[in-house]
PDB file of N, CA, C and O in Angstrom:
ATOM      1  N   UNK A   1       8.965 253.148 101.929  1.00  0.00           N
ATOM      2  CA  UNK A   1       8.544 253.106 103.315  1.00  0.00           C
ATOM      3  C   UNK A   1       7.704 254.331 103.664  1.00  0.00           C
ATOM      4  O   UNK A   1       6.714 254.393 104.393  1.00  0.00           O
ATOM      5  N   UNK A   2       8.310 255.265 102.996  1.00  0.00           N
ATOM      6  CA  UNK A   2       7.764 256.665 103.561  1.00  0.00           C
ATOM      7  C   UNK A   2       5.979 256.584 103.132  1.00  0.00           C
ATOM      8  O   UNK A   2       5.043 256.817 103.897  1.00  0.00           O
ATOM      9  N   UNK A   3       5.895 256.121 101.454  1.00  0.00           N
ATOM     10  CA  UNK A   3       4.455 256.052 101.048  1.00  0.00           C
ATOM     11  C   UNK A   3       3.983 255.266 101.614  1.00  0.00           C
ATOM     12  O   UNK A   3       2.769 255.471 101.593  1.00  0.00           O
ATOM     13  N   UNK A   4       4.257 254.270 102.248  1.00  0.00           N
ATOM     14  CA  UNK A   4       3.233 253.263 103.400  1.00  0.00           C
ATOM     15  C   UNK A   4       2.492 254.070 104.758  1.00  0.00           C
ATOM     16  O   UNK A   4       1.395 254.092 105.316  1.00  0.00           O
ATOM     17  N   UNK A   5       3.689 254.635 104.876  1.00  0.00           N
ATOM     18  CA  UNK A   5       3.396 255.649 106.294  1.00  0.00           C
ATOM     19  C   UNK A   5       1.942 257.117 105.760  1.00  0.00           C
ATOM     20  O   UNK A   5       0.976 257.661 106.294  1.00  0.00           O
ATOM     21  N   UNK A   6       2.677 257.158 104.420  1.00  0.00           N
ATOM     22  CA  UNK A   6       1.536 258.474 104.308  1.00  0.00           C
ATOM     23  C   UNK A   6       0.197 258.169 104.039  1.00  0.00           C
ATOM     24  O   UNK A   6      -0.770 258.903 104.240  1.00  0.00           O
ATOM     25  N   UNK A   7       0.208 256.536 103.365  1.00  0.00           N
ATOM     26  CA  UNK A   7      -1.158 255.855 103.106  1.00  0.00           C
ATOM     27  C   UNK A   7      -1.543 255.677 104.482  1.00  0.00           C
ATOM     28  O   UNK A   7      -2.459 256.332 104.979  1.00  0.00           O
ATOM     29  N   UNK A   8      -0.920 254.868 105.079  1.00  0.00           N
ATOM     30  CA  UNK A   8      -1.737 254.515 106.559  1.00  0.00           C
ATOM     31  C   UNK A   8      -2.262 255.907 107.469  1.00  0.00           C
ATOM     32  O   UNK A   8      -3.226 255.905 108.234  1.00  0.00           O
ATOM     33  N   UNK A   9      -1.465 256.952 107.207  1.00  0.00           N
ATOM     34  CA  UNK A   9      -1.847 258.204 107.947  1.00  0.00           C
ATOM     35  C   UNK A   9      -3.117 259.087 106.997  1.00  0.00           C
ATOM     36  O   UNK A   9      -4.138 259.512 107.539  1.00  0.00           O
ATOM     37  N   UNK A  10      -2.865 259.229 105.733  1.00  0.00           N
ATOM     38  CA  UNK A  10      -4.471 259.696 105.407  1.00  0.00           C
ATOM     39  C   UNK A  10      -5.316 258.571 105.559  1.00  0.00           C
ATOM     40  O   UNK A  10      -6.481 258.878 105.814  1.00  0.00           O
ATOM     41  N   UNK A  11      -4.999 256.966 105.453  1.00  0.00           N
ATOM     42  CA  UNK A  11      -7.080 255.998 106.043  1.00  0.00           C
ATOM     43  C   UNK A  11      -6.951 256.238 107.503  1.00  0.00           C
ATOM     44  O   UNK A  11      -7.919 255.824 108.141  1.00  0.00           O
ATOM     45  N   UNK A  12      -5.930 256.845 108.258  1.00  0.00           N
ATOM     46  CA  UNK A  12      -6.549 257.253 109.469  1.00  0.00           C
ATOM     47  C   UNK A  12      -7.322 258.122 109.762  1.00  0.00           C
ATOM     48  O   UNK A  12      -8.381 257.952 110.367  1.00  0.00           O
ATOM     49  N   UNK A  13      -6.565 259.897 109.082  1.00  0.00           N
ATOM     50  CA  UNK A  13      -7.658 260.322 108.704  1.00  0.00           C
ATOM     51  C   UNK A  13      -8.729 260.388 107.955  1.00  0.00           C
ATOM     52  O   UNK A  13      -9.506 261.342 107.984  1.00  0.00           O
ATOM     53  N   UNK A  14      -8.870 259.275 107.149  1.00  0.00           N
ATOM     54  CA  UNK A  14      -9.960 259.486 106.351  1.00  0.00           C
ATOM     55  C   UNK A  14     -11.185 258.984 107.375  1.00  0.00           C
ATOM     56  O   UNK A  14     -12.321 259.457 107.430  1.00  0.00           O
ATOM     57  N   UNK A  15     -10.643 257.918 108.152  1.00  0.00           N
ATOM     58  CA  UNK A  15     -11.147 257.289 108.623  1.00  0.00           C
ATOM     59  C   UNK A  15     -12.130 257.948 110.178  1.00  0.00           C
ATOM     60  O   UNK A  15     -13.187 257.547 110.666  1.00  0.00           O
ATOM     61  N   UNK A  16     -11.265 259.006 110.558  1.00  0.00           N
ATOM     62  CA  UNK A  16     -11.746 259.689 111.344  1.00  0.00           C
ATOM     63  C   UNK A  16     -12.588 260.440 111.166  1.00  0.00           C
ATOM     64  O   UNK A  16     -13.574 260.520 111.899  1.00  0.00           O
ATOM     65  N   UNK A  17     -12.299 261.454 109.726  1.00  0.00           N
ATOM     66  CA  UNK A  17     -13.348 262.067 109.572  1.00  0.00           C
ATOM     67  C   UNK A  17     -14.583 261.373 108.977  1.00  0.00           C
ATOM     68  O   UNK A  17     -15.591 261.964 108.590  1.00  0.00           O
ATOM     69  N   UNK A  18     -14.421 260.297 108.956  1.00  0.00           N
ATOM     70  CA  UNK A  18     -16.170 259.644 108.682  1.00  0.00           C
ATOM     71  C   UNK A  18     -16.680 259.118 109.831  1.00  0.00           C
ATOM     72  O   UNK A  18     -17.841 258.715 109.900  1.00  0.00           O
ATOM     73  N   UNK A  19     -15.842 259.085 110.817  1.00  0.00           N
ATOM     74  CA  UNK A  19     -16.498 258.242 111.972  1.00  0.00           C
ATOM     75  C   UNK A  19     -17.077 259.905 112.649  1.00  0.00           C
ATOM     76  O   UNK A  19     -17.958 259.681 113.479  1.00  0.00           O
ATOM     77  N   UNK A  20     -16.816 261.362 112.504  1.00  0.00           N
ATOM     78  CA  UNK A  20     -17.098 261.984 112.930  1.00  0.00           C
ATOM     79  C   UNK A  20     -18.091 263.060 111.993  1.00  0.00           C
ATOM     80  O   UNK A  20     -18.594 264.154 112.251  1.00  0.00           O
ATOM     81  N   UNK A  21     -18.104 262.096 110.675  1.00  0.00           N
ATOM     82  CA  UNK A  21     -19.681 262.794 110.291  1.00  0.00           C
ATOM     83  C   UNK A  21     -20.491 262.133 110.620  1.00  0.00           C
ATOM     84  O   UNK A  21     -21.587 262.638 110.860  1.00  0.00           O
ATOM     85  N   UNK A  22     -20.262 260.507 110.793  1.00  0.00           N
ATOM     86  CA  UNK A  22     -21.594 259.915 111.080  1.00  0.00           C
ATOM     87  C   UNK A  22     -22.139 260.213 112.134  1.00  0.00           C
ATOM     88  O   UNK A  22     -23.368 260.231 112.078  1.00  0.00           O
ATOM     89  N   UNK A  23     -21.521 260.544 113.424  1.00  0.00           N
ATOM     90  CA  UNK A  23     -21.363 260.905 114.076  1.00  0.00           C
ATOM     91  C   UNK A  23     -22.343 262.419 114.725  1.00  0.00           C
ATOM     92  O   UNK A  23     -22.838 262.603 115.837  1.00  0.00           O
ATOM     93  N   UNK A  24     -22.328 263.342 113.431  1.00  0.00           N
ATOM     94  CA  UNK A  24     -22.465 264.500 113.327  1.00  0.00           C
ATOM     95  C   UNK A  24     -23.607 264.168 112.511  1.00  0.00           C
ATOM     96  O   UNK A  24     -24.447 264.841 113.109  1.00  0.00           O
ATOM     97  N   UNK A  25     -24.259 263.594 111.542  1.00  0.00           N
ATOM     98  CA  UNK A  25     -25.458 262.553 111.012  1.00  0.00           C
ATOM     99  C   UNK A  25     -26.340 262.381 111.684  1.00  0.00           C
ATOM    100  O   UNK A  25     -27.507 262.775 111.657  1.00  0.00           O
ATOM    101  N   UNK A  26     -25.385 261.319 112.796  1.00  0.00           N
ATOM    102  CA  UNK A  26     -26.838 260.925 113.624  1.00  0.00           C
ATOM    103  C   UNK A  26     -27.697 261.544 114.555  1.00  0.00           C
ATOM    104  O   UNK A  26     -28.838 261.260 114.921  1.00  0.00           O
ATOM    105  N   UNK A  27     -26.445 262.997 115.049  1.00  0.00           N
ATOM    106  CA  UNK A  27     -27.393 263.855 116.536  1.00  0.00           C
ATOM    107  C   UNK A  27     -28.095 264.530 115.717  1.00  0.00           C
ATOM    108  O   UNK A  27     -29.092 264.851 116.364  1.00  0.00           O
ATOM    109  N   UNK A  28     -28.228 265.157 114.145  1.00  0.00           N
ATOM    110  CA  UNK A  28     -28.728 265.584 113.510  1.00  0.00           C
ATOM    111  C   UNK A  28     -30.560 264.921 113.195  1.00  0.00           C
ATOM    112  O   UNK A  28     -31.685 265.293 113.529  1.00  0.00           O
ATOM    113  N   UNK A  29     -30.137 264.085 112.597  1.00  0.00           N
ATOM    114  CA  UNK A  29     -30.912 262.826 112.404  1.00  0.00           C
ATOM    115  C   UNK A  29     -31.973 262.897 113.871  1.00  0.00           C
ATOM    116  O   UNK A  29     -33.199 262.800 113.817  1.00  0.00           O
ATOM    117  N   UNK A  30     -31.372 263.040 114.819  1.00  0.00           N
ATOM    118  CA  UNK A  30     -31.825 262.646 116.199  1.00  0.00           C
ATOM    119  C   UNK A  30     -33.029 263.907 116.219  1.00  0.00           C
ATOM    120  O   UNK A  30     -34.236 263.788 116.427  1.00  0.00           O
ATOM    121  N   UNK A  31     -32.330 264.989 115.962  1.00  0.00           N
ATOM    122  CA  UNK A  31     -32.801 266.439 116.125  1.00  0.00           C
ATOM    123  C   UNK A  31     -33.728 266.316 114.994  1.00  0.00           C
ATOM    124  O   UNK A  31     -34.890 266.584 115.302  1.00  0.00           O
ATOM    125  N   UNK A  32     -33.539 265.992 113.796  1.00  0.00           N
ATOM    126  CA  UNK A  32     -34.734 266.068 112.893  1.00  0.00           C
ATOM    127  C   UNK A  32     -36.185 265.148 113.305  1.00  0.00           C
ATOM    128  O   UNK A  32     -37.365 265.489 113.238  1.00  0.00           O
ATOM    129  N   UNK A  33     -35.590 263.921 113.730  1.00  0.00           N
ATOM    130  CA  UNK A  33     -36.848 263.091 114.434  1.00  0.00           C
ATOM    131  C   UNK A  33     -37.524 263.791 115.936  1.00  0.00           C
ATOM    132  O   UNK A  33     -38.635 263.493 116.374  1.00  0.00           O
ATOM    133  N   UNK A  34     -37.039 264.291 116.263  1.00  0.00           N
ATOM    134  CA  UNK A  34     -37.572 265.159 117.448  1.00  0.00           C
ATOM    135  C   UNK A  34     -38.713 266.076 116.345  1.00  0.00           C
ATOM    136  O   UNK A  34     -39.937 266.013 116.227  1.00  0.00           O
ATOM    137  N   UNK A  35     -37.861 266.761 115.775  1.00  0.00           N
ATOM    138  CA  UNK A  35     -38.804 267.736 114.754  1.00  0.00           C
ATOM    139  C   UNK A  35     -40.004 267.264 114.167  1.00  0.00           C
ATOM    140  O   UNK A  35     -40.799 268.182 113.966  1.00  0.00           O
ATOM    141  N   UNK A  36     -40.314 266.394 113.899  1.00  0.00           N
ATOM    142  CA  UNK A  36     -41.371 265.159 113.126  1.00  0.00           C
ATOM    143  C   UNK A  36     -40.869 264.738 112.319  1.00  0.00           C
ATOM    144  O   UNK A  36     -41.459 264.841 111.244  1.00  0.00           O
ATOM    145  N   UNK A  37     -39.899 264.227 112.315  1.00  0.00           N
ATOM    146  CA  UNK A  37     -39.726 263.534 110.903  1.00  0.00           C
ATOM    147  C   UNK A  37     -38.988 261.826 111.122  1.00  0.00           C
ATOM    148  O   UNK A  37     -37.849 261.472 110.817  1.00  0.00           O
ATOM    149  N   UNK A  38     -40.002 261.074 111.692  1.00  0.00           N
ATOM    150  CA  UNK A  38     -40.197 260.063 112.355  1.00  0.00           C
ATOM    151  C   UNK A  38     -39.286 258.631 112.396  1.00  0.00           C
ATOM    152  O   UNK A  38     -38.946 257.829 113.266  1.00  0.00           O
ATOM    153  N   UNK A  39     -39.115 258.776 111.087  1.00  0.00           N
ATOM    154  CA  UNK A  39     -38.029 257.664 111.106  1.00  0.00           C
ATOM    155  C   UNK A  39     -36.710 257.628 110.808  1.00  0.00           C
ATOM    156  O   UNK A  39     -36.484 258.112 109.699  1.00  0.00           O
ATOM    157  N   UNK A  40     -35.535 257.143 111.516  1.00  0.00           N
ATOM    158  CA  UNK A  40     -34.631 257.615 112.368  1.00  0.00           C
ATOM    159  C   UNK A  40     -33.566 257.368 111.132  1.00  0.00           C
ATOM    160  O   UNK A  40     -32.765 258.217 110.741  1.00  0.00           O
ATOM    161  N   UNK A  41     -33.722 255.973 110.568  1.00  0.00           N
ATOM    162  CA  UNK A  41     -32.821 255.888 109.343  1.00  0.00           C
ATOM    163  C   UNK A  41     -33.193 256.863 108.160  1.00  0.00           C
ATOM    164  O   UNK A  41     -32.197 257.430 107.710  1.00  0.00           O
ATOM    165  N   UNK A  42     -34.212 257.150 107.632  1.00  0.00           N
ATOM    166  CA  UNK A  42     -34.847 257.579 106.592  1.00  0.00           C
ATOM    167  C   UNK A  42     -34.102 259.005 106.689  1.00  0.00           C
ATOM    168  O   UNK A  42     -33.477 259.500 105.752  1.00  0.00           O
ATOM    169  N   UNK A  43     -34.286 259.696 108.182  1.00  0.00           N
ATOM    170  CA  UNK A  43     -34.049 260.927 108.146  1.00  0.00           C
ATOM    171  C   UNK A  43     -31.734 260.863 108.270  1.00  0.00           C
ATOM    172  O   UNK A  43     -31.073 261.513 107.460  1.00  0.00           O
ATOM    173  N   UNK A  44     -31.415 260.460 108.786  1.00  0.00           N
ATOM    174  CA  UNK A  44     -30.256 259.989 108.150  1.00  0.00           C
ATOM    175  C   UNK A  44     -29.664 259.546 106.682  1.00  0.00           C
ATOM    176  O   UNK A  44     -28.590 259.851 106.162  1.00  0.00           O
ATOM    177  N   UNK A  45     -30.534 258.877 106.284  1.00  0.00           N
ATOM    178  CA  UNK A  45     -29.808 259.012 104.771  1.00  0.00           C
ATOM    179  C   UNK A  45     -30.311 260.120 104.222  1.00  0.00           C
ATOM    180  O   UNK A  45     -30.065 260.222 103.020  1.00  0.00           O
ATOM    181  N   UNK A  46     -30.935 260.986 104.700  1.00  0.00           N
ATOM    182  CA  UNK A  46     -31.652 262.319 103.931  1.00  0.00           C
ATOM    183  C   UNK A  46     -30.565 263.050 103.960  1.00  0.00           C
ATOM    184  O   UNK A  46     -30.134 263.524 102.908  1.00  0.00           O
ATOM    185  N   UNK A  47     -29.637 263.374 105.724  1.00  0.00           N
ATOM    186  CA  UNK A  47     -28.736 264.446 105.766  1.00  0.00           C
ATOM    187  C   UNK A  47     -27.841 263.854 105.341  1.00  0.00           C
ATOM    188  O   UNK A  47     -26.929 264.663 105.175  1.00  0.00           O
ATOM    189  N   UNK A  48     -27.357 262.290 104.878  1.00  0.00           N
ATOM    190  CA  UNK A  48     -25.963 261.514 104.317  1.00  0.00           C
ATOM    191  C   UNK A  48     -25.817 262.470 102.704  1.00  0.00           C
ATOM    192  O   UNK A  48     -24.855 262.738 101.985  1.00  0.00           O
ATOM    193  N   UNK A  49     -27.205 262.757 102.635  1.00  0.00           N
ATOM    194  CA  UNK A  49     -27.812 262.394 100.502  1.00  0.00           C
ATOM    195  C   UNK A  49     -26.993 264.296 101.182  1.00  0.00           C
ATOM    196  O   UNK A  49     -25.815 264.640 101.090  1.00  0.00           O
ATOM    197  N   UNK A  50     -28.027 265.011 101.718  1.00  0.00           N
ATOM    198  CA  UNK A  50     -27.823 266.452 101.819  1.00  0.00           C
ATOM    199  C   UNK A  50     -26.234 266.757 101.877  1.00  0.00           C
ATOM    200  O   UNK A  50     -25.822 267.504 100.990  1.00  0.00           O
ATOM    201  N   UNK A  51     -25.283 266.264 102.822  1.00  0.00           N
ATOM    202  CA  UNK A  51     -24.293 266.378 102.530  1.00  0.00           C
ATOM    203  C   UNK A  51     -23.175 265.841 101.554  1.00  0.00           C
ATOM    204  O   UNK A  51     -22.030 266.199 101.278  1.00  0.00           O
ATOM    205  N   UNK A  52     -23.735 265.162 101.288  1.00  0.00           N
ATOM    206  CA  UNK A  52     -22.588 264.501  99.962  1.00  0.00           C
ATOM    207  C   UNK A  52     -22.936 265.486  98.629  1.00  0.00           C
ATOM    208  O   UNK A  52     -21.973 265.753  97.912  1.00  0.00           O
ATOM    209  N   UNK A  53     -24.303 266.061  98.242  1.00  0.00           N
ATOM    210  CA  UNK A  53     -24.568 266.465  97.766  1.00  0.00           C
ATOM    211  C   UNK A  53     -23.936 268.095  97.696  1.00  0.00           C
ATOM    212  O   UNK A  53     -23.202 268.492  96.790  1.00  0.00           O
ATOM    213  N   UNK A  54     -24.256 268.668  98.501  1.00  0.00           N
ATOM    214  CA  UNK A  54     -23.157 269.500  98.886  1.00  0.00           C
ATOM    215  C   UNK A  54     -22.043 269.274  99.129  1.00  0.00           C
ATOM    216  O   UNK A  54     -21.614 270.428  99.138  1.00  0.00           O
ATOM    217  N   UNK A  55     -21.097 268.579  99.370  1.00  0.00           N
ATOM    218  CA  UNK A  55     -19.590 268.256  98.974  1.00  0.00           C
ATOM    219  C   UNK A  55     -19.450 268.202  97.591  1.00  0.00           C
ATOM    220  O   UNK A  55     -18.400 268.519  97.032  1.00  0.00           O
ATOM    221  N   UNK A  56     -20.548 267.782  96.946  1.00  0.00           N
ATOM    222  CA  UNK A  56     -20.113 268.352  95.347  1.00  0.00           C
ATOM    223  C   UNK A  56     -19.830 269.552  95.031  1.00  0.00           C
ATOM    224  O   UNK A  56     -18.742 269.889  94.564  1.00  0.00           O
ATOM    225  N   UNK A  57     -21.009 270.498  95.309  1.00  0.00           N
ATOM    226  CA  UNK A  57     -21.282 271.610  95.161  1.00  0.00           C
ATOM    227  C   UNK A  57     -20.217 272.759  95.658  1.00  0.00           C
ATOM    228  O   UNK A  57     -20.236 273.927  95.271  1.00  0.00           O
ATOM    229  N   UNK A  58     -19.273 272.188  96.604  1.00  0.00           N
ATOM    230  CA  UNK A  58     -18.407 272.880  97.165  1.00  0.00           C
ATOM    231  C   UNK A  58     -17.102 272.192  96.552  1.00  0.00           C
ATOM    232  O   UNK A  58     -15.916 272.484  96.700  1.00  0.00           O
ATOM    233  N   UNK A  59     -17.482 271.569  96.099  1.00  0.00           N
ATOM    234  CA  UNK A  59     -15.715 270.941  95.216  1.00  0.00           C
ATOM    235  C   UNK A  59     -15.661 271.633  93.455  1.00  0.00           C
ATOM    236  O   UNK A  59     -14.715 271.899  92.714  1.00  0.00           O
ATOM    237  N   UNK A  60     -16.796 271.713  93.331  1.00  0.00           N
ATOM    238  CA  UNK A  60     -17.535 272.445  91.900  1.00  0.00           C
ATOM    239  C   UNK A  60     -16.975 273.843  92.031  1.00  0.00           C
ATOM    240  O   UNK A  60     -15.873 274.229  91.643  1.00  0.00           O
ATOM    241  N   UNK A  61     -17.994 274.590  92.689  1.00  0.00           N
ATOM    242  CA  UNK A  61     -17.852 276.158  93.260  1.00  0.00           C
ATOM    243  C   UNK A  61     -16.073 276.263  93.481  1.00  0.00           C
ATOM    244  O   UNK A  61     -15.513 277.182  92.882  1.00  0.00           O
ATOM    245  N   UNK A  62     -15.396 275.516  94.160  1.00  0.00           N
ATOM    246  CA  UNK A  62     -14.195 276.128  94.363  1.00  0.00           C
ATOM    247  C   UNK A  62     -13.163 275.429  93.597  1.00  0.00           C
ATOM    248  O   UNK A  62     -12.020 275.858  93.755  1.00  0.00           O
ATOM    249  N   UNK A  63     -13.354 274.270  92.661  1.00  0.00           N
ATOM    250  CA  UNK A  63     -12.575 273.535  91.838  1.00  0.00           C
ATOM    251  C   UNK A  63     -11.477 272.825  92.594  1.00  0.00           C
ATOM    252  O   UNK A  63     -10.371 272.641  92.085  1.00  0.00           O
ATOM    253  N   UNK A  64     -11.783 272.438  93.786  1.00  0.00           N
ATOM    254  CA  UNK A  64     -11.302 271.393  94.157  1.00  0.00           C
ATOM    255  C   UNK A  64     -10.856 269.746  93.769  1.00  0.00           C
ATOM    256  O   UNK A  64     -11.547 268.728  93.820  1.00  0.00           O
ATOM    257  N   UNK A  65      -9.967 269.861  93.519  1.00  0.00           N
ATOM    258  CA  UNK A  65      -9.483 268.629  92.846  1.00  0.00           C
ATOM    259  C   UNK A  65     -10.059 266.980  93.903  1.00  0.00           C
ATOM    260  O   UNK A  65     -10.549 267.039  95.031  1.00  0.00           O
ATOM    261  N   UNK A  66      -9.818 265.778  93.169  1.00  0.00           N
ATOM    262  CA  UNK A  66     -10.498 264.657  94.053  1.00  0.00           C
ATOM    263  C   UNK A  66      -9.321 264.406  95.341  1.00  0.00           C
ATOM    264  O   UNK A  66      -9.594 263.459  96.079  1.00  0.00           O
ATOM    265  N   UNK A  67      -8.392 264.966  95.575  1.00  0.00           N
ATOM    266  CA  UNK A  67      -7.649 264.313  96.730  1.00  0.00           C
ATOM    267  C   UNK A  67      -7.765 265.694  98.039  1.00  0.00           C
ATOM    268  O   UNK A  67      -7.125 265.708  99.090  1.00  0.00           O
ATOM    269  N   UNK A  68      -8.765 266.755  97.571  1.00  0.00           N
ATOM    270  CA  UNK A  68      -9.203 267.582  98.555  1.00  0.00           C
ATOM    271  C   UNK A  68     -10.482 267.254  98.690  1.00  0.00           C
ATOM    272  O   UNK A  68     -11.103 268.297  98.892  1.00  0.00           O
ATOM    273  N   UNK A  69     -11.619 265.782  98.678  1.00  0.00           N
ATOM    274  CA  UNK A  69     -12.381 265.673  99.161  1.00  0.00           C
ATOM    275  C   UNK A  69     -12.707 265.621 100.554  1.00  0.00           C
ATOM    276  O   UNK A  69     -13.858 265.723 100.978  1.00  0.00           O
ATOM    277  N   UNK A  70     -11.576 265.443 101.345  1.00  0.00           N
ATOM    278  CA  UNK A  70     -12.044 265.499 102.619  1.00  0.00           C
ATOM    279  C   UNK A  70     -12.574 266.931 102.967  1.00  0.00           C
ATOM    280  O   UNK A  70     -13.596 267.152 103.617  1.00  0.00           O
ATOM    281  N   UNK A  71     -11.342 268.309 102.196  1.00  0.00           N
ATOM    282  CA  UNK A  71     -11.736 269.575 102.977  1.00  0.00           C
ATOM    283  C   UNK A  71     -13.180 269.711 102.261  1.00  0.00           C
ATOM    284  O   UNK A  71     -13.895 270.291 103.079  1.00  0.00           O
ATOM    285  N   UNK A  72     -13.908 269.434 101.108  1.00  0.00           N
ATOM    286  CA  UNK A  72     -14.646 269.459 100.908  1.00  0.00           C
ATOM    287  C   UNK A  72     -15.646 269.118 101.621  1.00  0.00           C
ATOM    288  O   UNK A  72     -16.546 269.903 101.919  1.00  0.00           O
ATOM    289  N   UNK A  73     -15.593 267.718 102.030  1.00  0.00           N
ATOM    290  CA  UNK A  73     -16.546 267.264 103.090  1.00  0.00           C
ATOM    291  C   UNK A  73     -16.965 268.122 104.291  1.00  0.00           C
ATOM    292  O   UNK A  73     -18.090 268.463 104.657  1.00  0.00           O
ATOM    293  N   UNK A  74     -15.051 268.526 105.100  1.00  0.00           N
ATOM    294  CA  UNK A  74     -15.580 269.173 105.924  1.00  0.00           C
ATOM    295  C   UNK A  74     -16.673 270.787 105.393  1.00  0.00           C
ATOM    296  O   UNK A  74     -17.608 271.166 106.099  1.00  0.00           O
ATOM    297  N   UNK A  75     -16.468 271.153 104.717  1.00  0.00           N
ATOM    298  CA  UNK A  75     -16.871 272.401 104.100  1.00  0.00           C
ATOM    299  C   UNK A  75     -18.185 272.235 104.040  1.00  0.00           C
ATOM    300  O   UNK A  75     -18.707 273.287 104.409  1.00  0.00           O
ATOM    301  N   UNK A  76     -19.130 271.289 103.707  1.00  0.00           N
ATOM    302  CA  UNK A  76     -20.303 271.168 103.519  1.00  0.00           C
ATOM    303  C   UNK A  76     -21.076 270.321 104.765  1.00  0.00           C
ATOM    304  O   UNK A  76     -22.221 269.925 104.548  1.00  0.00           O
ATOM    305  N   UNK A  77     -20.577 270.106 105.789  1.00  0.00           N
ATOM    306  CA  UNK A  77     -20.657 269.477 107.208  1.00  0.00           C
ATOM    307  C   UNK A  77     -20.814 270.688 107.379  1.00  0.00           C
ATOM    308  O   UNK A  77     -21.977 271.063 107.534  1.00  0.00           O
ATOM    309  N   UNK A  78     -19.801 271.631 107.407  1.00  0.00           N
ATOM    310  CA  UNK A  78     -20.363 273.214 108.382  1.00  0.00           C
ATOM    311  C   UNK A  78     -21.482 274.146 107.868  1.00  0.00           C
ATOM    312  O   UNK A  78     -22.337 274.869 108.380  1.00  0.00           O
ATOM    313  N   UNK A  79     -20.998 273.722 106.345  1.00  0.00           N
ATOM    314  CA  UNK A  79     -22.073 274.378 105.575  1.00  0.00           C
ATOM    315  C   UNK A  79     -24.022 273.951 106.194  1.00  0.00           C
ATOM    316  O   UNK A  79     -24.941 274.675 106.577  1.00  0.00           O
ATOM    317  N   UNK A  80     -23.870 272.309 105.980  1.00  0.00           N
ATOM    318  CA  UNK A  80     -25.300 271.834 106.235  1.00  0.00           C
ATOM    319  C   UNK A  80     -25.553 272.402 107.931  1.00  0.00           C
ATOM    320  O   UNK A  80     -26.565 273.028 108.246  1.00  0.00           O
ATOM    321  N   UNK A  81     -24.654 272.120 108.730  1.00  0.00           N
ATOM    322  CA  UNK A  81     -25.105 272.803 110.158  1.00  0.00           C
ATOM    323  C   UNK A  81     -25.446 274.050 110.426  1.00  0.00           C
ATOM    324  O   UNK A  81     -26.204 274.496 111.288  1.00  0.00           O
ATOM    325  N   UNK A  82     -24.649 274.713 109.391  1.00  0.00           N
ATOM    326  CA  UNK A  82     -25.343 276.401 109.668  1.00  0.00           C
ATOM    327  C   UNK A  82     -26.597 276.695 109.459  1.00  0.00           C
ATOM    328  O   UNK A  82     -27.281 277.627 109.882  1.00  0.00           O
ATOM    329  N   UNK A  83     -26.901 275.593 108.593  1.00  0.00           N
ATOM    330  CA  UNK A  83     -28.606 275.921 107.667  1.00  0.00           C
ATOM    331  C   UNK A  83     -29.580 275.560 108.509  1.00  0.00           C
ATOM    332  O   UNK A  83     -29.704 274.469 109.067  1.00  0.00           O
ATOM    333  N   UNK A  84     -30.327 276.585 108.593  1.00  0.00           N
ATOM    334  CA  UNK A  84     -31.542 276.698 109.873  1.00  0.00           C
ATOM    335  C   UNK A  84     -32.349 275.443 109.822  1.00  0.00           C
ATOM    336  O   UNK A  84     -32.638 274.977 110.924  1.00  0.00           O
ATOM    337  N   UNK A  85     -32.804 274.753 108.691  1.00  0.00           N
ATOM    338  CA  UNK A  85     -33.302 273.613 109.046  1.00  0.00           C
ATOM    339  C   UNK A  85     -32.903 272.346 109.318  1.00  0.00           C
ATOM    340  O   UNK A  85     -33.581 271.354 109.054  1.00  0.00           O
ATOM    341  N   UNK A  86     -32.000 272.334 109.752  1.00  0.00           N
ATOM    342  CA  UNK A  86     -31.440 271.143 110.818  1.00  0.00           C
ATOM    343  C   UNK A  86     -31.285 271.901 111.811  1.00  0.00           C
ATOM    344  O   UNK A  86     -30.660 271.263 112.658  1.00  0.00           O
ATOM    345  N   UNK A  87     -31.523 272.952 112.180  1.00  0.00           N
ATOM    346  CA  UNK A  87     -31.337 273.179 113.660  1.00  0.00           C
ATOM    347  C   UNK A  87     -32.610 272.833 115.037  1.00  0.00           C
ATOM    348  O   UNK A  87     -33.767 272.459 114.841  1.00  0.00           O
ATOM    349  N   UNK A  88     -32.035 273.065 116.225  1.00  0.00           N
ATOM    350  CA  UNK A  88     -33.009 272.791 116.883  1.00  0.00           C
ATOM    351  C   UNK A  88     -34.500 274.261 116.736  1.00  0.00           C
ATOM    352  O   UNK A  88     -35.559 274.129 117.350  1.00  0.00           O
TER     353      UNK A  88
END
């Protein structure tokens, strides 16, 4: 019973934290098309590719095992926002 409960509680969070990168994707995305970079999906799967890509790089660098991909994720979400070119 207990492992039903802990499955359903990490796809909640798993689930959250993807509804709050996409989330974090798209005002990005939004901000890059403001910048010139014109098309709205294109520039979205650019920052999807940029951050997944870096969630490697930060699971690599710190040897994060596969069931700490989320902190990974988050790690490279803050990482890609700090970086001056996605900013406004």
């Amino acid at each position: 019973m207990e492992s039903l409960v802990m499955t359903d509680l990490s796809m909640v969070t798993y689930l959250r934290i993807k509804e709050y990168l996409l989330i974090f994707i798209r005002l990005y995305a939004r901000r890059a098309v403001r910048s010139g970079i014109h098309d709205l999906k294109a520039s979205e799967a650019t920052l999807m590719t940029v951050v997944s890509s870096q969630a490697v790089d930060v699971r690599r660098k710190r040897k994060l095992t596969a069931k700490n991909k989320n902190n990974a994720r988050k790690i490279a979400v803050s990482q890609v926002a700090a970086n001056p070119l996605f900013s406004i």
